[in-house]
CHARMM internal coordinates of N, CA and C (Angstrom, degrees):
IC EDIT
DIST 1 N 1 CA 1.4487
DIST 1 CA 1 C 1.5262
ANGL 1 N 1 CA 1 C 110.64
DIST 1 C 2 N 1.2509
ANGL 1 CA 1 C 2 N 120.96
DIHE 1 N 1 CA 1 C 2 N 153.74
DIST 2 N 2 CA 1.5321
ANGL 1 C 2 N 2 CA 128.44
DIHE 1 CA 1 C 2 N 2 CA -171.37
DIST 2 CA 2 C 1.5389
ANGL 2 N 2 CA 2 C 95.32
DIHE 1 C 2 N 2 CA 2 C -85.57
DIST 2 C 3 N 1.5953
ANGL 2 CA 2 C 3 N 118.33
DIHE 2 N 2 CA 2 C 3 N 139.38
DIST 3 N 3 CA 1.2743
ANGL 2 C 3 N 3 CA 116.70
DIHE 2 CA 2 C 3 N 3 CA -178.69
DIST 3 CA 3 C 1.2728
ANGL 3 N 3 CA 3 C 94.88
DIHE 2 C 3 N 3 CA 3 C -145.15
DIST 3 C 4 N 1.3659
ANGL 3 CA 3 C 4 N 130.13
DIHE 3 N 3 CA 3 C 4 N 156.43
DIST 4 N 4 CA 1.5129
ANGL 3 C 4 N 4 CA 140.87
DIHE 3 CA 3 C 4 N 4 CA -166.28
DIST 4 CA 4 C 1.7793
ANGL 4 N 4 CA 4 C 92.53
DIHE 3 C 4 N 4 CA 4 C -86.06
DIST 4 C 5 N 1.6228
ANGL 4 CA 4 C 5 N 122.75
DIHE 4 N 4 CA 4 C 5 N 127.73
DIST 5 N 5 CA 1.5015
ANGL 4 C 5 N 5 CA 114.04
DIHE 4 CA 4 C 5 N 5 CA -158.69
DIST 5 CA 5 C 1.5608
ANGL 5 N 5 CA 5 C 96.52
DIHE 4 C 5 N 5 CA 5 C -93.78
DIST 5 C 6 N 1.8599
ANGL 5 CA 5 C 6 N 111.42
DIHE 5 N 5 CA 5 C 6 N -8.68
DIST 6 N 6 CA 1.6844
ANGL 5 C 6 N 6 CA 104.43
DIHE 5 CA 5 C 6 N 6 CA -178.30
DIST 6 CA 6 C 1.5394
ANGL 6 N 6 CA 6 C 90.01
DIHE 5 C 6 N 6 CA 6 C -145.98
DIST 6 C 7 N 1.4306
ANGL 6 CA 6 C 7 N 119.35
DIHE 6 N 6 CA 6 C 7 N 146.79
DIST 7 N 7 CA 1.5596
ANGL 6 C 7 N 7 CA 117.12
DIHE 6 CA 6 C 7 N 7 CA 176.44
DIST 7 CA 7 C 1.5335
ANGL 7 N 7 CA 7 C 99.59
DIHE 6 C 7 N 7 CA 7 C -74.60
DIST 7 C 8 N 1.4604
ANGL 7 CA 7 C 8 N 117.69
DIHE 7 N 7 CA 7 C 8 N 143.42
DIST 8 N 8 CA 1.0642
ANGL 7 C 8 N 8 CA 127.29
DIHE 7 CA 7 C 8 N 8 CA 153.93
DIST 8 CA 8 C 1.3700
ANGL 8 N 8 CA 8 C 138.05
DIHE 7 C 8 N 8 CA 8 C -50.53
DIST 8 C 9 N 1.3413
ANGL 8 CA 8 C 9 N 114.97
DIHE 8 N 8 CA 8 C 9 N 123.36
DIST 9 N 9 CA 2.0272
ANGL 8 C 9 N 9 CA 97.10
DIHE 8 CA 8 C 9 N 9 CA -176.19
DIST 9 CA 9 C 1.3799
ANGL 9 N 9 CA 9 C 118.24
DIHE 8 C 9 N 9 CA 9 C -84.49
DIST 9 C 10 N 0.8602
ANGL 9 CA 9 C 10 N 104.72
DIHE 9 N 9 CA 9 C 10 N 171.95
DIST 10 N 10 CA 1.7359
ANGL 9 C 10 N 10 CA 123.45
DIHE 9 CA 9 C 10 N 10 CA -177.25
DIST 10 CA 10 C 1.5998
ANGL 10 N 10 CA 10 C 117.27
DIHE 9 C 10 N 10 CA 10 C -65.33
DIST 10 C 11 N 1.4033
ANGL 10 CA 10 C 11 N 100.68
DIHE 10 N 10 CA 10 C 11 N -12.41
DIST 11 N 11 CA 1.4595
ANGL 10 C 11 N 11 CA 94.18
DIHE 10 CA 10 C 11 N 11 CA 174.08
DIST 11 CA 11 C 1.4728
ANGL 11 N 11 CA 11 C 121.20
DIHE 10 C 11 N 11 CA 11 C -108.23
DIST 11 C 12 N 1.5369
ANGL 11 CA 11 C 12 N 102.53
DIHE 11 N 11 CA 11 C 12 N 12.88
DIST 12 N 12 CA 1.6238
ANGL 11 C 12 N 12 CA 114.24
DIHE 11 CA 11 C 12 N 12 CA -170.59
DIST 12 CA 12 C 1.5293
ANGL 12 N 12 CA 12 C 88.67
DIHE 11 C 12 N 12 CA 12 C -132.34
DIST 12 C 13 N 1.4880
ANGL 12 CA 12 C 13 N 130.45
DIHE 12 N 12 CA 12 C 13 N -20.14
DIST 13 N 13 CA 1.4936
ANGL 12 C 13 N 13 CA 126.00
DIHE 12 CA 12 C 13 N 13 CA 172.01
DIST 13 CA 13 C 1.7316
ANGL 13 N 13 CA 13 C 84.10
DIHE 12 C 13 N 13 CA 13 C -73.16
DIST 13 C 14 N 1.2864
ANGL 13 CA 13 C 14 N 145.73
DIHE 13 N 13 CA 13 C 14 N -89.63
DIST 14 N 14 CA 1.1040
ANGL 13 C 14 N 14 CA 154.07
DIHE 13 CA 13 C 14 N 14 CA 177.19
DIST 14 CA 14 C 1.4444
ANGL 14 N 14 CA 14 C 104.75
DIHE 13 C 14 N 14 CA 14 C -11.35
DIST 14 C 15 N 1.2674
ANGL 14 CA 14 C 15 N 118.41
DIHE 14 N 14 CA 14 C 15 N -87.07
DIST 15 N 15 CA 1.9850
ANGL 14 C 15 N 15 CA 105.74
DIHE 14 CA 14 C 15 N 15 CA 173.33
DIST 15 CA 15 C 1.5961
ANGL 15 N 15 CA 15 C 113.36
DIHE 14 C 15 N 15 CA 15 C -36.85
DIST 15 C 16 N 1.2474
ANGL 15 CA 15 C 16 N 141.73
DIHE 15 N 15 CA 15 C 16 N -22.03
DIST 16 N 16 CA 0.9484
ANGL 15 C 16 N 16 CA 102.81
DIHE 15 CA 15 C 16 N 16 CA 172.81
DIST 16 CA 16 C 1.5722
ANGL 16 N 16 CA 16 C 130.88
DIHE 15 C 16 N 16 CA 16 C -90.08
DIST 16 C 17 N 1.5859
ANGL 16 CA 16 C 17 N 99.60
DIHE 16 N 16 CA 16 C 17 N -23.47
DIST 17 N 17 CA 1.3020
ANGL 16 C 17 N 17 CA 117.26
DIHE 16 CA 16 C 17 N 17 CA 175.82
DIST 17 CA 17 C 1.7858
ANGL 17 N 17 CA 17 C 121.82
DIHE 16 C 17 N 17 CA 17 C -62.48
DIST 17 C 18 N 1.4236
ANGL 17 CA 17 C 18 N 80.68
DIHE 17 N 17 CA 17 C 18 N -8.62
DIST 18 N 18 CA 1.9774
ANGL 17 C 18 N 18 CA 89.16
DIHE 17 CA 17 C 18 N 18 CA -165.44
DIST 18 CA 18 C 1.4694
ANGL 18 N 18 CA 18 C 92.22
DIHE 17 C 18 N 18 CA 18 C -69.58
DIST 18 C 19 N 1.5283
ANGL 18 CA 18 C 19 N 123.35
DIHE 18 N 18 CA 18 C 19 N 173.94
DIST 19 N 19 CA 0.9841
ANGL 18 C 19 N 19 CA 160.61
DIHE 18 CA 18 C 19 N 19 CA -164.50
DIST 19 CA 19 C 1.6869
ANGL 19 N 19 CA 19 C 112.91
DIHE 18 C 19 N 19 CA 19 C -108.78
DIST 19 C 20 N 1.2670
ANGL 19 CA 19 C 20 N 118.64
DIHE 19 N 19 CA 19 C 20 N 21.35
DIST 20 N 20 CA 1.2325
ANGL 19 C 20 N 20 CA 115.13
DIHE 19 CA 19 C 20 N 20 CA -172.19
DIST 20 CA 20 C 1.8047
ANGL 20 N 20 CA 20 C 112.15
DIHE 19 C 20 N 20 CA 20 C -102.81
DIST 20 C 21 N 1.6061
ANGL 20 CA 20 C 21 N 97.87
DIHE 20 N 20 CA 20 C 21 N -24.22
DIST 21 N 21 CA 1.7893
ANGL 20 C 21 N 21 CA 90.49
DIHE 20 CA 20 C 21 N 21 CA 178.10
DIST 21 CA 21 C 1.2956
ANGL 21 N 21 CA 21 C 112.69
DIHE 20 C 21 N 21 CA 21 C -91.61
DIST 21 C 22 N 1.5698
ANGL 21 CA 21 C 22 N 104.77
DIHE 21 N 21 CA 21 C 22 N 5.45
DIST 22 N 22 CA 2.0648
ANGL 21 C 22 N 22 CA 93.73
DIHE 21 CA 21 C 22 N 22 CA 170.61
DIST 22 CA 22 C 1.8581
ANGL 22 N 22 CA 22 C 117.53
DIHE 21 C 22 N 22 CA 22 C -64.92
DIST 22 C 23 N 0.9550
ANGL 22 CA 22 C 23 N 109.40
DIHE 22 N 22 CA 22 C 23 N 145.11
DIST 23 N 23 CA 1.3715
ANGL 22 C 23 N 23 CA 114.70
DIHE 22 CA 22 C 23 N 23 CA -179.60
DIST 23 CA 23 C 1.4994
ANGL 23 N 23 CA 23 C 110.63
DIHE 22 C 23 N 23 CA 23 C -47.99
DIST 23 C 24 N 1.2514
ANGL 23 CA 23 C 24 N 126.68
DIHE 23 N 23 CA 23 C 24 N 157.81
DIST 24 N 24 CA 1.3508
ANGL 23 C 24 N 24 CA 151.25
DIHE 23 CA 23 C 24 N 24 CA 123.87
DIST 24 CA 24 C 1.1156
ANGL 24 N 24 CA 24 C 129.94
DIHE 23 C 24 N 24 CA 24 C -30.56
DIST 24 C 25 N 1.5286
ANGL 24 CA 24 C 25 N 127.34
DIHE 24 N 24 CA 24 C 25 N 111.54
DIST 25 N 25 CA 1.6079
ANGL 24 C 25 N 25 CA 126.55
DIHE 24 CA 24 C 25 N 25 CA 158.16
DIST 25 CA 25 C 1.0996
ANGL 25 N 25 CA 25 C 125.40
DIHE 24 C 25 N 25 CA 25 C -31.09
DIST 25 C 26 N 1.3053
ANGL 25 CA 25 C 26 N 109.37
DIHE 25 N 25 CA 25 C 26 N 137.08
DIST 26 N 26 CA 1.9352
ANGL 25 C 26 N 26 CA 121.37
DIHE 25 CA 25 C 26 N 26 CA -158.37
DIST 26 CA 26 C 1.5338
ANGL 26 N 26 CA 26 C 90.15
DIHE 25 C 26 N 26 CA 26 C -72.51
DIST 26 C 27 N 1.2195
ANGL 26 CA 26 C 27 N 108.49
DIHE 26 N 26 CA 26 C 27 N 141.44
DIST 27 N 27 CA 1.3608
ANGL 26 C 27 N 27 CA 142.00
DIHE 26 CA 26 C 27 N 27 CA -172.28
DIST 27 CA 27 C 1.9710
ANGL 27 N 27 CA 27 C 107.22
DIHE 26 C 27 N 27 CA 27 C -77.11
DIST 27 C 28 N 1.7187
ANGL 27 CA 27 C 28 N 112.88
DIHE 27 N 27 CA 27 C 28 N 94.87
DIST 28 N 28 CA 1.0207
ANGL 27 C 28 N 28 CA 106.85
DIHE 27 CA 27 C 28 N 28 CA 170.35
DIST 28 CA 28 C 1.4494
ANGL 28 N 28 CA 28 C 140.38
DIHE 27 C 28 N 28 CA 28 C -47.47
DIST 28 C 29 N 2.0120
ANGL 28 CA 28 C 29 N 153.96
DIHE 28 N 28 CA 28 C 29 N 141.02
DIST 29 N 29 CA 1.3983
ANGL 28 C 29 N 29 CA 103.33
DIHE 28 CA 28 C 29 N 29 CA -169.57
DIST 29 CA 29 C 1.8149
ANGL 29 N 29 CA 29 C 72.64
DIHE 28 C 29 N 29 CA 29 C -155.17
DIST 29 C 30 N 1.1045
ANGL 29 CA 29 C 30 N 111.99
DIHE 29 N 29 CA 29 C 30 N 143.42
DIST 30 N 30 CA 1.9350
ANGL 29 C 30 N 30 CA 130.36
DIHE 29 CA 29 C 30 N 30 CA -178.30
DIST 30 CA 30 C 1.6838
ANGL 30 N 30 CA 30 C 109.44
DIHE 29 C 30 N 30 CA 30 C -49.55
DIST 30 C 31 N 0.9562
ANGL 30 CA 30 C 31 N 108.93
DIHE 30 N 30 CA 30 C 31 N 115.66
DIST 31 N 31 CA 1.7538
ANGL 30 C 31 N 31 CA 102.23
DIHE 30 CA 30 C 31 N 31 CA 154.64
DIST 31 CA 31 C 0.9736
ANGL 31 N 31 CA 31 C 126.98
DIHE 30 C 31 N 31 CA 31 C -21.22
DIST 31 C 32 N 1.0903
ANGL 31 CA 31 C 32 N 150.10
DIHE 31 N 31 CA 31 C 32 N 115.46
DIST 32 N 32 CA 1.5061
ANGL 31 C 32 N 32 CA 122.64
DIHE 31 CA 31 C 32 N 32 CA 149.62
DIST 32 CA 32 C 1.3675
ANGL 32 N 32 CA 32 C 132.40
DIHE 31 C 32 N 32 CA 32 C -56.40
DIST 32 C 33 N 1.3617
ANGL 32 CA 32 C 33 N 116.79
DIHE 32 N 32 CA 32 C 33 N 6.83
DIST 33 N 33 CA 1.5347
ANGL 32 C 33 N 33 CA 115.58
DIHE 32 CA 32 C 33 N 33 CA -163.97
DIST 33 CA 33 C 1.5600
ANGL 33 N 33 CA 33 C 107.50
DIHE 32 C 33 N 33 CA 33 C -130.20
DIST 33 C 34 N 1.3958
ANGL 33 CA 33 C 34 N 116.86
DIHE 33 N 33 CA 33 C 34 N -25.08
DIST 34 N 34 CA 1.4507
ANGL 33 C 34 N 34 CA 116.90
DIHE 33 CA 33 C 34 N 34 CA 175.88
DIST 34 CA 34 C 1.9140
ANGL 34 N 34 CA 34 C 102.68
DIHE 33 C 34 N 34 CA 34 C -125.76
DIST 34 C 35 N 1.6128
ANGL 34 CA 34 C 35 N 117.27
DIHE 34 N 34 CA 34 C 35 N -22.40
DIST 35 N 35 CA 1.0259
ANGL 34 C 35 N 35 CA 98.37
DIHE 34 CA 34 C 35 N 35 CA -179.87
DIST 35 CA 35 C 1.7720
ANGL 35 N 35 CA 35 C 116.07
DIHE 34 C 35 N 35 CA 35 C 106.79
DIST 35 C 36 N 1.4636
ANGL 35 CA 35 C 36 N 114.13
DIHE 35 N 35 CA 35 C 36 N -10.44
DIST 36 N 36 CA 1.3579
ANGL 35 C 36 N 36 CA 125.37
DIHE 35 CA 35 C 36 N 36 CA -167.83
DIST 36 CA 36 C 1.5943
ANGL 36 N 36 CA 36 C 117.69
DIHE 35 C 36 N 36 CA 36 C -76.78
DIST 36 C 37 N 0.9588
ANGL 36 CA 36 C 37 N 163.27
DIHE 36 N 36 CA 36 C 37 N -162.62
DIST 37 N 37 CA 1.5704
ANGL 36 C 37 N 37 CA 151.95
DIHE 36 CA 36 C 37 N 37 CA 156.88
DIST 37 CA 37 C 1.6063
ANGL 37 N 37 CA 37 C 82.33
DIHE 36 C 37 N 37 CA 37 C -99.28
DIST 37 C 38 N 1.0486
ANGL 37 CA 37 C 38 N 126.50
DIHE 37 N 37 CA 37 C 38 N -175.17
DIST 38 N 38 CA 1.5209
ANGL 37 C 38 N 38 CA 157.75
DIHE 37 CA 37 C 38 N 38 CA -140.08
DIST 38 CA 38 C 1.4742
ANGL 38 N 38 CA 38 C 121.64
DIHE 37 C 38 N 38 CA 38 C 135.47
DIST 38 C 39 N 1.5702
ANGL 38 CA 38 C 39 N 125.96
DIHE 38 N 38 CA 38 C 39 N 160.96
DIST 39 N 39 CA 1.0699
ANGL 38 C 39 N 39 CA 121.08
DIHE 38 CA 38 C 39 N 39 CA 150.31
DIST 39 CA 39 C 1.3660
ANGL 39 N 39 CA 39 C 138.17
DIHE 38 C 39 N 39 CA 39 C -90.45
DIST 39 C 40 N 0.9675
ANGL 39 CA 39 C 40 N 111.35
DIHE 39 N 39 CA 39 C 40 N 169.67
DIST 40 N 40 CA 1.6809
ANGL 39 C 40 N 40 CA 108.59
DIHE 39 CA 39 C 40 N 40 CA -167.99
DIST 40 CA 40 C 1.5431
ANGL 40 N 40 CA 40 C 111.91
DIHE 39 C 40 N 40 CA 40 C -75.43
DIST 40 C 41 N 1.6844
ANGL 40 CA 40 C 41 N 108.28
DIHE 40 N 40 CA 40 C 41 N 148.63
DIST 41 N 41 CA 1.3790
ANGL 40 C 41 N 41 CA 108.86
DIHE 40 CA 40 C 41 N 41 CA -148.62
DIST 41 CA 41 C 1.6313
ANGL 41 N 41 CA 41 C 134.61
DIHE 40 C 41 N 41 CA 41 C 15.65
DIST 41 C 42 N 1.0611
ANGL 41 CA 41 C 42 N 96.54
DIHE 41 N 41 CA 41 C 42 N 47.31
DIST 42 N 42 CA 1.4207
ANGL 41 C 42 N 42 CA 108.80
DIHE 41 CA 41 C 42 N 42 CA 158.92
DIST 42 CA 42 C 1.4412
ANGL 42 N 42 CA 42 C 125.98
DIHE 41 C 42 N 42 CA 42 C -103.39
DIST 42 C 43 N 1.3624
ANGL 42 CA 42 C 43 N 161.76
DIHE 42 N 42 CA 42 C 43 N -173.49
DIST 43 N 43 CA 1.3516
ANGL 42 C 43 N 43 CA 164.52
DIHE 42 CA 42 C 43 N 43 CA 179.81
DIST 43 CA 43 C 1.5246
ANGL 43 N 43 CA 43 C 94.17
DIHE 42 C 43 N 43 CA 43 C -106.86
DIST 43 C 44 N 1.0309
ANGL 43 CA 43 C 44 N 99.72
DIHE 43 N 43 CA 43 C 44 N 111.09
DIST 44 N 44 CA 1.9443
ANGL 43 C 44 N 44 CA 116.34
DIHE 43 CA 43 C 44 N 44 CA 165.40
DIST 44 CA 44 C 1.7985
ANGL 44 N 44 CA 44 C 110.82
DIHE 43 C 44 N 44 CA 44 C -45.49
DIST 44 C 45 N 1.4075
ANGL 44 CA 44 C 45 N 100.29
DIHE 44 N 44 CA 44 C 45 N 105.04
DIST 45 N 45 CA 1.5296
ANGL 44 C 45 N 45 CA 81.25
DIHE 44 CA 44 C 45 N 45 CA 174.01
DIST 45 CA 45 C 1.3241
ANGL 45 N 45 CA 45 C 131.35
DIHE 44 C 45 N 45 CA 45 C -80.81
DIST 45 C 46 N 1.1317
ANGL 45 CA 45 C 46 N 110.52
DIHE 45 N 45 CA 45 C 46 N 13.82
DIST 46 N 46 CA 1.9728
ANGL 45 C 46 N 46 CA 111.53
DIHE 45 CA 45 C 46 N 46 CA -172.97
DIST 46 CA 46 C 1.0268
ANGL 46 N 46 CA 46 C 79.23
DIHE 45 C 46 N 46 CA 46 C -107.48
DIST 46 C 47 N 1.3685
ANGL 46 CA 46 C 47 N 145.36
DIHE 46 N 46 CA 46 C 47 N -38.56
DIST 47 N 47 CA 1.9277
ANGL 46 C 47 N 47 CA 118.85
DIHE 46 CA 46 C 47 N 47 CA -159.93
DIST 47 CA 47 C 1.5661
ANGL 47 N 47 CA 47 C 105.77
DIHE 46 C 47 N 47 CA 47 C -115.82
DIST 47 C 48 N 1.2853
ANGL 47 CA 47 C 48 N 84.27
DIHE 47 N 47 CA 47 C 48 N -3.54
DIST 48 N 48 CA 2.2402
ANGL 47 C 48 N 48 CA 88.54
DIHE 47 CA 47 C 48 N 48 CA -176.92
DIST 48 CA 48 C 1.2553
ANGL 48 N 48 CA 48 C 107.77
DIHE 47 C 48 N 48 CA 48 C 72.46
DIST 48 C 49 N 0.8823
ANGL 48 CA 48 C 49 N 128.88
DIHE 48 N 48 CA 48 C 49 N -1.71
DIST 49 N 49 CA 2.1682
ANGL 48 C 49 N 49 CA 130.76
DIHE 48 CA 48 C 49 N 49 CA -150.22
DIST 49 CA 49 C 1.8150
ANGL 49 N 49 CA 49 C 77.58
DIHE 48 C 49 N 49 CA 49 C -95.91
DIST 49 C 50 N 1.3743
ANGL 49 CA 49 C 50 N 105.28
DIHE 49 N 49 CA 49 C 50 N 150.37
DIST 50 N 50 CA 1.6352
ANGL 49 C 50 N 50 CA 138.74
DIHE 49 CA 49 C 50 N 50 CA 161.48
DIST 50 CA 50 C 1.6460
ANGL 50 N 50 CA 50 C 122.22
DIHE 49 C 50 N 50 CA 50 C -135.90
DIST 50 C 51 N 1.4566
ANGL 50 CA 50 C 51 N 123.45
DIHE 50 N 50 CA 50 C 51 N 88.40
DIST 51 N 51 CA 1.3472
ANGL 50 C 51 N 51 CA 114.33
DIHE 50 CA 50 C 51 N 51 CA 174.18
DIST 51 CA 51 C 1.2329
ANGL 51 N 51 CA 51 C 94.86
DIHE 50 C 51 N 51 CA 51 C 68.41
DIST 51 C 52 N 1.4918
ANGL 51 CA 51 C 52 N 117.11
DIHE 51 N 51 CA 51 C 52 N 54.09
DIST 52 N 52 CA 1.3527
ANGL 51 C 52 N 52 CA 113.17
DIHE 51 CA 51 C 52 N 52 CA 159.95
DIST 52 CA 52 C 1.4551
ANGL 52 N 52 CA 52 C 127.95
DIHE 51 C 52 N 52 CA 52 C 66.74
DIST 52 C 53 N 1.3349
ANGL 52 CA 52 C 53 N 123.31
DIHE 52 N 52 CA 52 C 53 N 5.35
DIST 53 N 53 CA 1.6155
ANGL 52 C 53 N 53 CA 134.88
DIHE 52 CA 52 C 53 N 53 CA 158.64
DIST 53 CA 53 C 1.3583
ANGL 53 N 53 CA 53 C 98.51
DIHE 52 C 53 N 53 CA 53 C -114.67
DIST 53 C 54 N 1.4993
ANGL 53 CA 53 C 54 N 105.72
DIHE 53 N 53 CA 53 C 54 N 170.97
DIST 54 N 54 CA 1.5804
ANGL 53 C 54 N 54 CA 132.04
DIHE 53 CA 53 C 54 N 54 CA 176.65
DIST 54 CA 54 C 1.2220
ANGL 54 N 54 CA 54 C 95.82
DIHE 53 C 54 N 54 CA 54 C -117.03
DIST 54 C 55 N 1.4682
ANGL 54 CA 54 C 55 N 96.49
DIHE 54 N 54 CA 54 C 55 N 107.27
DIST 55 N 55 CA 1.4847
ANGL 54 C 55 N 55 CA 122.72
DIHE 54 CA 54 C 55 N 55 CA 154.35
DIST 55 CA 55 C 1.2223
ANGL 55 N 55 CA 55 C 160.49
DIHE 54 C 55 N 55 CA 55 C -87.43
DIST 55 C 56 N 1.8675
ANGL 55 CA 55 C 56 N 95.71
DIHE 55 N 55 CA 55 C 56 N -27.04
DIST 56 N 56 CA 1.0716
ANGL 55 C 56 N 56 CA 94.65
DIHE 55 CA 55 C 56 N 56 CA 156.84
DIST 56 CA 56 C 2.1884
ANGL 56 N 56 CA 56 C 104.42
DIHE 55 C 56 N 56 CA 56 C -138.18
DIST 56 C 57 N 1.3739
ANGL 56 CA 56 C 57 N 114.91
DIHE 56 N 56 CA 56 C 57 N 151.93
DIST 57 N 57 CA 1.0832
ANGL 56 C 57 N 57 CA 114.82
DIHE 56 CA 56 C 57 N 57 CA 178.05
DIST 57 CA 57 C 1.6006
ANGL 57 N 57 CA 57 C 119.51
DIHE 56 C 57 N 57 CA 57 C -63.61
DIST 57 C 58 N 1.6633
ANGL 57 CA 57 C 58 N 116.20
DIHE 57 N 57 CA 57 C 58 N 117.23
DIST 58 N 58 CA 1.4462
ANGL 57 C 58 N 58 CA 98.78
DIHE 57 CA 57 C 58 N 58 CA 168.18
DIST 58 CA 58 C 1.5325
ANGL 58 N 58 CA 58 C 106.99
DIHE 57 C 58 N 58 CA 58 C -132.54
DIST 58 C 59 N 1.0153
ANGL 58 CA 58 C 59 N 87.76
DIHE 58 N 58 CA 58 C 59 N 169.28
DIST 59 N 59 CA 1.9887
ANGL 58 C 59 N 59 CA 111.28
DIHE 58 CA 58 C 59 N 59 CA -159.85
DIST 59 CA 59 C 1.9990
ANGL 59 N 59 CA 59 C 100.08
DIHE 58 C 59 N 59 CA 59 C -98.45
DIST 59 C 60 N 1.2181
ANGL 59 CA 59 C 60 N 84.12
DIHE 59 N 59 CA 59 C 60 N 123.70
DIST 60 N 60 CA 2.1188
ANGL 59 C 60 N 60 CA 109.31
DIHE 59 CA 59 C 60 N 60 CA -172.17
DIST 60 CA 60 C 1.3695
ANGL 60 N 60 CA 60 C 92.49
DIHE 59 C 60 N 60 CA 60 C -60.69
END
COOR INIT
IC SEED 1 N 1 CA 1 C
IC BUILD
């Protein structure tokens, strides 16, 4: 049977459990068409526009 050949310490049980390799918050980036933050490839919600078409209808 596979058995651990040295116990692990507490400061390498601890690095792994930490919270440091979860990702990063998605990176906000400007319209090109109204100027608003949005996320990337997503549909702008203040201008509705996607890659330069209007996609979806929004109300002034």
């Amino acid at each position: 049977m596979a058995v651990p050949k040295r116990r692990v310490s507490t400061t390498r049980r601890d690095k792994r459990r930490s919270n440091v390799w979860k990702m990063d918050a998605p990176q906000l980036q400007r319209c090109p068409d109204c100027g608003e933050y949005k996320l990337a490839h997503r549909v702008c919600t203040a201008c509705g526009k996607y890659n330069g078409r209007q996609v979806l209808a929004v109300e002034d």
